[in-house]
C-alpha positions as CSV (number, residue, x, y, z in Angstrom):
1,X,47.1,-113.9,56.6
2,X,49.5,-115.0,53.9
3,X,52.0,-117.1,53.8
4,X,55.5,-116.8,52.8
5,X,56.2,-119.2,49.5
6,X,58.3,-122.3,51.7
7,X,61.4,-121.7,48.7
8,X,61.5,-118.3,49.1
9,X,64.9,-118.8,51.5
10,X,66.4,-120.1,48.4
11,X,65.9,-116.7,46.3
12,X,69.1,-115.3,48.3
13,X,71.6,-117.7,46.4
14,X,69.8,-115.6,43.0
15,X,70.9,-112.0,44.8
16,X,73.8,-113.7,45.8
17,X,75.3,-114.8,42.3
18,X,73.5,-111.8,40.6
19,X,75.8,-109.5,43.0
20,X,78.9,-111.9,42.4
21,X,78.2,-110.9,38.6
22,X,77.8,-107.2,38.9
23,X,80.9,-107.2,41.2
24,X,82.7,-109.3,38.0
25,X,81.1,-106.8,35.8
26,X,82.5,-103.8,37.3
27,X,85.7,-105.1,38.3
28,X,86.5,-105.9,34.4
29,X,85.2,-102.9,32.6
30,X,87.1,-100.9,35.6
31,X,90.4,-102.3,34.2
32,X,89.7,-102.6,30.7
33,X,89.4,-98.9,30.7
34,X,92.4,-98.6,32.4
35,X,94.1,-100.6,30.2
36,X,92.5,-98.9,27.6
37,X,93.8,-95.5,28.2
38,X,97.5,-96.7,28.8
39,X,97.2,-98.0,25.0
40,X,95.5,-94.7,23.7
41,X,98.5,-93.0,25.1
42,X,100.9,-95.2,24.0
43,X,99.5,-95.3,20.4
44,X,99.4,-92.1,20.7
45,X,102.9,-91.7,21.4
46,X,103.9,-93.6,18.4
47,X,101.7,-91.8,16.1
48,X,103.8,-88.3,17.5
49,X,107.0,-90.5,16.7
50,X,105.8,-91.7,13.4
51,X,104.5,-88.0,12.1
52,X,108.0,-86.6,13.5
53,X,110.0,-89.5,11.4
54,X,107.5,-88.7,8.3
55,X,109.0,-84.9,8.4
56,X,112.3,-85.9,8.7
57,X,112.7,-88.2,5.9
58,X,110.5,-85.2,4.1
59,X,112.8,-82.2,4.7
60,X,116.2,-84.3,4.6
61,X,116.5,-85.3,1.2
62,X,120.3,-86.3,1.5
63,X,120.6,-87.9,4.4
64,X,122.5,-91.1,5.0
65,X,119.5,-92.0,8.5
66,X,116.9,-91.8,6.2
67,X,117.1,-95.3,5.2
68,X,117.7,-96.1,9.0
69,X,114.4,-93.6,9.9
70,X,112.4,-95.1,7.1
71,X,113.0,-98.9,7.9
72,X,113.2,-98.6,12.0
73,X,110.0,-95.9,12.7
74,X,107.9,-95.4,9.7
75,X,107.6,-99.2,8.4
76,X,107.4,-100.5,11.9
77,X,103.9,-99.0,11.8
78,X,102.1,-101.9,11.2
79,X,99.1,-101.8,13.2
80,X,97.8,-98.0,13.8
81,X,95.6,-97.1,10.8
82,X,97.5,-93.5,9.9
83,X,96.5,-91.3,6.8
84,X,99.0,-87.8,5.7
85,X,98.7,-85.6,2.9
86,X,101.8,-84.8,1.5
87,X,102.8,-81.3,-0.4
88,X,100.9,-82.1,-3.4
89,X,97.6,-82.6,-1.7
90,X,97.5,-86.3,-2.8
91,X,96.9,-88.6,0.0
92,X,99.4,-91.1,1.7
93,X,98.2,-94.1,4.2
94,X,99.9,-97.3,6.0
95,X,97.1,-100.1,8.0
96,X,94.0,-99.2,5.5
97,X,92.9,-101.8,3.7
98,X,92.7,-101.2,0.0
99,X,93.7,-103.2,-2.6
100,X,95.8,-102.6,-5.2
101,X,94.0,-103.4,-8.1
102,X,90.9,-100.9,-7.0
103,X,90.6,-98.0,-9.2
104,X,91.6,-94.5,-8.0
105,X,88.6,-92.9,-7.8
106,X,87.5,-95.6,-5.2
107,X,90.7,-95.8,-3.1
108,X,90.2,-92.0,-2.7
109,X,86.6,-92.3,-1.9
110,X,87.6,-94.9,0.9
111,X,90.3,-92.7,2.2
112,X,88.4,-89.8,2.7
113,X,85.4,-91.8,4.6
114,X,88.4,-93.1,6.8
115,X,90.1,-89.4,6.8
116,X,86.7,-88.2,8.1
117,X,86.4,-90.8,11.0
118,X,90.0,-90.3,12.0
119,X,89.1,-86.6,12.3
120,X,86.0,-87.2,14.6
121,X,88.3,-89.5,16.8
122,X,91.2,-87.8,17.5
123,X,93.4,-84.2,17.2
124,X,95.8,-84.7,14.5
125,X,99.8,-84.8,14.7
126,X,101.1,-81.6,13.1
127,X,104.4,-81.8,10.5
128,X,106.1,-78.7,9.5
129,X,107.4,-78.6,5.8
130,X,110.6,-77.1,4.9
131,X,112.1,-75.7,1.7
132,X,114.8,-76.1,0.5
133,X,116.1,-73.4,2.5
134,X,115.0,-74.6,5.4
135,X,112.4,-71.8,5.8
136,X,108.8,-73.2,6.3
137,X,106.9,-74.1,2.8
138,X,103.6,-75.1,4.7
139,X,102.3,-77.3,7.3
140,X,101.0,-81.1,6.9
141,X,98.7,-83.4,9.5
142,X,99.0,-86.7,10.3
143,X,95.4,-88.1,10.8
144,X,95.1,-91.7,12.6
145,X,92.7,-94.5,14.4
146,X,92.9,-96.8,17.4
147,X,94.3,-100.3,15.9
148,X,92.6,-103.1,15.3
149,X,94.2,-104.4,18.9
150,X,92.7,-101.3,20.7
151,X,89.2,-101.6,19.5
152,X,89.2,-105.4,20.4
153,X,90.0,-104.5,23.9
154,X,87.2,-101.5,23.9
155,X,84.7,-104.1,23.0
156,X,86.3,-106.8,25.2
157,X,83.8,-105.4,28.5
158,X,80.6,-106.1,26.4
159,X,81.4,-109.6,25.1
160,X,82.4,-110.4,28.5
161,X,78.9,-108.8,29.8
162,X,77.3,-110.8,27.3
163,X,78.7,-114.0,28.3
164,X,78.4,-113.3,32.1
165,X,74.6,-112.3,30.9
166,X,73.9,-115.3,29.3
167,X,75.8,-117.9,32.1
168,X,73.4,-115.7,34.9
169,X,70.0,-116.6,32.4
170,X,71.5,-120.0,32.1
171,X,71.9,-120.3,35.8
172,X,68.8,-119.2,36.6
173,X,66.8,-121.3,34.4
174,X,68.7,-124.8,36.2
175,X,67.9,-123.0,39.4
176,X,64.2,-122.6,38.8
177,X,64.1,-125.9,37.0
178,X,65.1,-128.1,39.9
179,X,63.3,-125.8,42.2
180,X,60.0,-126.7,39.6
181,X,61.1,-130.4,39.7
182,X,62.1,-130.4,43.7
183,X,58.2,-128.6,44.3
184,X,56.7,-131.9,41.9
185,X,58.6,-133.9,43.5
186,X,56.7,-132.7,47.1
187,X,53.4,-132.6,45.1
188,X,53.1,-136.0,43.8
189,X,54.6,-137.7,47.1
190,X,52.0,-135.7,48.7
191,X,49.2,-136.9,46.6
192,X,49.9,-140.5,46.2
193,X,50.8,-140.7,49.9
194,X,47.2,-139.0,50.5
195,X,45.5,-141.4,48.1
196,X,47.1,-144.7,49.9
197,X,46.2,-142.9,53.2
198,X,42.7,-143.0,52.1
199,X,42.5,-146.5,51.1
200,X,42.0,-148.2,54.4
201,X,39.0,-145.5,55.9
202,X,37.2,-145.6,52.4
203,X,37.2,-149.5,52.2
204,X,35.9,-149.7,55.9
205,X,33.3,-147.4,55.1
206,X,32.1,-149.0,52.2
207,X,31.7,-152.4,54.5
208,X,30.2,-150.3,56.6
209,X,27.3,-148.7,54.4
210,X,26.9,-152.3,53.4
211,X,25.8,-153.4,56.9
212,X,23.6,-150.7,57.3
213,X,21.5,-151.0,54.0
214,X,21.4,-154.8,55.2
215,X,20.0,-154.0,58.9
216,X,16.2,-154.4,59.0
217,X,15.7,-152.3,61.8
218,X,17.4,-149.5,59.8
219,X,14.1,-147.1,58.6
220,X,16.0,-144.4,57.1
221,X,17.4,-145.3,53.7
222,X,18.2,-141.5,53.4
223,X,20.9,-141.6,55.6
224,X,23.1,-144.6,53.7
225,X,21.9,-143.1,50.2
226,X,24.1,-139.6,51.8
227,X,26.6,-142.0,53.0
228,X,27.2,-143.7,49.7
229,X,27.4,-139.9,48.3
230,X,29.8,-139.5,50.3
231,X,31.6,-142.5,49.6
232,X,31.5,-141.9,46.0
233,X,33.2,-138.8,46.4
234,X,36.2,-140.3,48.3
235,X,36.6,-142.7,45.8
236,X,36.6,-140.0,43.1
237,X,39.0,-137.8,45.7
238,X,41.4,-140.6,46.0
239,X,41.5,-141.4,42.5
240,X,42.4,-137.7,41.8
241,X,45.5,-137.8,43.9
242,X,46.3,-140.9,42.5
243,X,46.6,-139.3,39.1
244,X,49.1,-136.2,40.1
245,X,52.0,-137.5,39.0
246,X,50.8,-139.4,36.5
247,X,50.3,-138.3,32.4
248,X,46.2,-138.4,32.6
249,X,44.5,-139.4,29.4
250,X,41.9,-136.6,27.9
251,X,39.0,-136.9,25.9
252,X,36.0,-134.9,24.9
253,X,33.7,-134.9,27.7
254,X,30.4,-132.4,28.0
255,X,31.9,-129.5,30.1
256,X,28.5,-128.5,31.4
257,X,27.5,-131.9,32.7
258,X,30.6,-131.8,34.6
259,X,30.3,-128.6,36.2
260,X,26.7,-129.5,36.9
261,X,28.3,-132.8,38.7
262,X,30.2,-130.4,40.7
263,X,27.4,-128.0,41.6
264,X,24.6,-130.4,42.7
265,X,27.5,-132.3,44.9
266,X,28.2,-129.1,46.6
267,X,24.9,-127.2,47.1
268,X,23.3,-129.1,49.8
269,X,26.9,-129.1,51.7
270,X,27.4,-125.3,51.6
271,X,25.3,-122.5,53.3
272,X,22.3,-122.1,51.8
273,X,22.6,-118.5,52.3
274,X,25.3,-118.9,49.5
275,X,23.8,-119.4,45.7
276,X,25.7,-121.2,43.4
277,X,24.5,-120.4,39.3
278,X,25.2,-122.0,36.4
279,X,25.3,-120.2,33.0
280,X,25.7,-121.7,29.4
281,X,24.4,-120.8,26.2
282,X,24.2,-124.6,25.2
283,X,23.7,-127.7,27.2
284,X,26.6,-129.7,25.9
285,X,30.1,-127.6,25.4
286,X,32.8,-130.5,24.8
287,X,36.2,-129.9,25.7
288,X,39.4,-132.2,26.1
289,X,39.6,-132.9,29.9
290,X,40.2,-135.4,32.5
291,X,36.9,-135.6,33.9
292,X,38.1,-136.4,37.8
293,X,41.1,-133.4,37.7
294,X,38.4,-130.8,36.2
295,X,36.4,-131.3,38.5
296,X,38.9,-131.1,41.6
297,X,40.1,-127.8,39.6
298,X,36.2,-126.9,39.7
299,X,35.2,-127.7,43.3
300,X,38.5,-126.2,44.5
301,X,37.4,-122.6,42.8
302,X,34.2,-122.9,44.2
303,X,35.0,-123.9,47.7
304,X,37.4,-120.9,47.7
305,X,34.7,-118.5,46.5
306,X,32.7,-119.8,49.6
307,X,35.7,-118.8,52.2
308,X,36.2,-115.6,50.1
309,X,32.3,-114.8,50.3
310,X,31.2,-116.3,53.9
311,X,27.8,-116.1,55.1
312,X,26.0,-114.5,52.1
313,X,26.5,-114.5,48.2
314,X,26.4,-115.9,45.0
315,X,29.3,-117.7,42.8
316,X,28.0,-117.5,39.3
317,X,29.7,-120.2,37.1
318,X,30.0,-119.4,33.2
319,X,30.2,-121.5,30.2
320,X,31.4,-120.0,26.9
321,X,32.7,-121.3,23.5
322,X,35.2,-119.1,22.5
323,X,37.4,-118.6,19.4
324,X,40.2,-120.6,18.2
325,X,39.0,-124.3,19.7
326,X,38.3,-123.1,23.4
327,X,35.7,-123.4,25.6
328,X,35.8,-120.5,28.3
329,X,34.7,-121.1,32.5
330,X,34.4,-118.0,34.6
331,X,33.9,-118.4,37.9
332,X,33.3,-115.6,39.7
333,X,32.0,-114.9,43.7
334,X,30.6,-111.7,45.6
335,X,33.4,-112.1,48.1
336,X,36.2,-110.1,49.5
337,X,38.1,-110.1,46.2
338,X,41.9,-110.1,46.2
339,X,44.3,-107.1,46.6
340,X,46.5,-106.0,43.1
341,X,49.4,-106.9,44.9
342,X,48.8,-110.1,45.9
343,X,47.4,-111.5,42.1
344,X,50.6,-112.4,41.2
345,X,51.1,-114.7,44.2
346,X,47.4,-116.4,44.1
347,X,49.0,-119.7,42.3
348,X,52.0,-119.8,44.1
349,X,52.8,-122.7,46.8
350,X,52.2,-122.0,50.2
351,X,50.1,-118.7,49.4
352,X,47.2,-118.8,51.6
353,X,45.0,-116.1,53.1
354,X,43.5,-118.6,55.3
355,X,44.4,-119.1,58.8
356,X,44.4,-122.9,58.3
357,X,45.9,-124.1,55.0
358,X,48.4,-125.6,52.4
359,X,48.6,-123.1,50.3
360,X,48.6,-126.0,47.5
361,X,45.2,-125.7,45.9
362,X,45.3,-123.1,43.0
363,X,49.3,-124.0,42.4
364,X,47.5,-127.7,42.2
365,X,44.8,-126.5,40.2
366,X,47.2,-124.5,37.7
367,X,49.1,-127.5,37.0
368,X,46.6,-129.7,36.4
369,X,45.0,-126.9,33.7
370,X,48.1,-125.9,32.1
371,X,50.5,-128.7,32.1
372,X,48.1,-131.8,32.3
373,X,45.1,-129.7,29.9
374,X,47.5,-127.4,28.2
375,X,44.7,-124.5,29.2
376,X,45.5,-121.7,30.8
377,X,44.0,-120.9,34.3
378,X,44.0,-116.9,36.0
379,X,42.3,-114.1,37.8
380,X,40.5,-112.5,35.1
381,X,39.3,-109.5,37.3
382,X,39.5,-108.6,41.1
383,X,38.2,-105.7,43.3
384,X,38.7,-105.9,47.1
385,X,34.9,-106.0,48.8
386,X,33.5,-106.9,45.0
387,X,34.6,-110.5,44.3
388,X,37.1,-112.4,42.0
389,X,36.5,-113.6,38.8
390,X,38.7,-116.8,37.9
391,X,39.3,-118.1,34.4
392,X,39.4,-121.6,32.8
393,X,40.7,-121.8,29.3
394,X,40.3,-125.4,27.2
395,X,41.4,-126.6,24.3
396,X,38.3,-128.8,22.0
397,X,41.2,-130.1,20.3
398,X,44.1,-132.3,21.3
399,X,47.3,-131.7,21.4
């Protein structure tokens, strides 16, 4: 049965400010629009006041408030981009920007590009031109934009999303940092507390085997040959933990001497029932490891593949050079195989489908591969009752 990953309780504080951030994000572009339509109308107001000034001072020649109208309504327009066409046809603007000095030809071309946006924006103001008479001559249009002002508040919601974007990708990235450092943190106390707990039983033993290779009445040499094994191995085990935590130093070592190392020290302690095969091409395929962490990554795959298979199967173990400086090492089982949905978790902490376990190994066994080997360790193929096919990536050249 798995386990539940022991930080998972902490992945409610990421709902929790990813909802605080949506309920920002709403709440703003909410009242920006509000405030957005309060301006339209108002600008729009203005423009209706402006186009109603503009006829005035047009059909009032001789009029002593034209110079008030002029000076108080039509140059207080300094901010809504406005475009009219007076009798003539030729084209009159205020908040364009044009220079002076441009030529005709291109002030026009400018005006009517702007004419044509204002067009697709908004319905224009309608002025009525008068003869002198006072009888209707034809009609004119006053054609305008939202100011400079308006558009920055239009655009105000999606800078704002961008910067509560990029403070949510900034937060998560400290949160998953210390939780990355908090986990290490575990690991190596872990390990080296594992190591030093070692230290006392493995020195005893070694007395021990001492005294029994010494004692003349001892006939079977066998057994303390197996017991020195044994004691090798611990040693080896305890300088492995000792070194999580620790930058190890790598250098090219024989990959298939090492995973023969690994094989002939497990074979006689696992079922023989179970086959274990080794496949290479070439008997020495050099990568850049730390002999005593490969082969905890090694012998950590394969004693998995002999939970995963049980009584009866095979773990085949391949050896390829592959392209770009790597050396390639599949190892694969007949075993139950792992479900689609539960790949992703495999290297996790605290995922385990045993009833007794950590949960530490693979998340072990991918650090020491990809941040200690700079490799890359994953399932390359699974199928539920077929077996699991892990993959070790190394580099042949250092980094």
């Amino acid at each position: 049965m798995a386990r539940n990953e022991p930080y998972s309780g902490n992945t409610n504080l990421k709902w929790i400010v990813l909802g605080v951030s949506i309920l920002i994000s709403i709440g703003s572009i909410y009242y920006t629009d509000i405030l957005v339509d309060e301006l339209k109308q108002r600008e729009r107001q203005q423009v209706e006041l402006f186009a109603k000034a503009l006829e005035y001072t047009l059909n009032e020649q001789s009029n002593e408030n034209i110079l008030f109208v002029t000076d108080e309504i039509i140059f207080k327009n300094n901010s809504i981009p406005t475009i009219w066409i007076t009798k003539d046809g030729d084209y009159q603007y205020r908040n364009i920007d044009i220079k002076d000095d441009w030529p005709q030809a291109r002030k026009r071309k400018v005006l009517e590009d702007v004419l044509e946006e204002m067009k697709a924006r908004y319905e224009p103001i309608q002025m009525t031109y008068r003869n002198e008479n006072g009888d209707i001559e034809n009609y004119g249009y006053v054609y305008y934009k939202n100011s400079f002002l308006l558009t920055q508040l239009i655009y105000y919601p999606f800078i704002q999303l961008s910067v509560i974007a990029v403070f949510a990708f900034i937060s998560y990235l400290a949160f998953n940092y210390s939780k990355v450092a908090e986990q290490n943190q575990v690991w190596v106390g872990l390990a080296k507390e594992t190591a030093h707990q070692l230290g006392t039983p493995l020195s005893s033993l070694m007395a021990w085997a001492e005294v029994l290779r010494d004692d003349p009445n001892l006939k079977n040499k066998e057994l303390v040959d197996e017991l020195e094994k044994d004691i090798r191995k611990l040693t080896v085990v305890t300088e492995r933990f000792s070194s999580i935590g620790s930058v190890p130093t790598l250098k090219p070592e024989n990959v298939v001497a090492l995973v023969n190392n690994v094989v002939n020290y497990l074979r006689p302690r696992v079922s023989s029932k179970i086959k274990i095969e080794v496949f290479s091409l070439s008997e020495n395929i050099q990568a850049n490891v730390h002999a005593p962490l490969f082969e905890w990554v090694l012998e950590n795959l394969c004693k998995n593949a002999v939970d995963a298979i049980g009584t009866t199967g095979t773990i085949a173990i391949k050896i390829l050079r592959g392209s770009e400086s790597k050396v390639y090492i599949d190892v694969s089982d007949t075993g139950k195989g792992i479900s689609r949905s539960k790949i992703p978790m495999v290297f996790k902490p605290g995922f385990t489908t045993k009833k007794r376990g950590w949960g530490l190994g693979l998340a072990l066994a991918k650090r020491i591969i990809e941040t200690y080997h700079h490799g890359r360790i994953f399932v390359k193929s699974s199928e539920e009752n077929q077996g699991t096919t892990f993959r070790i990536s190394l580099n042949t050249t250092s980094f």
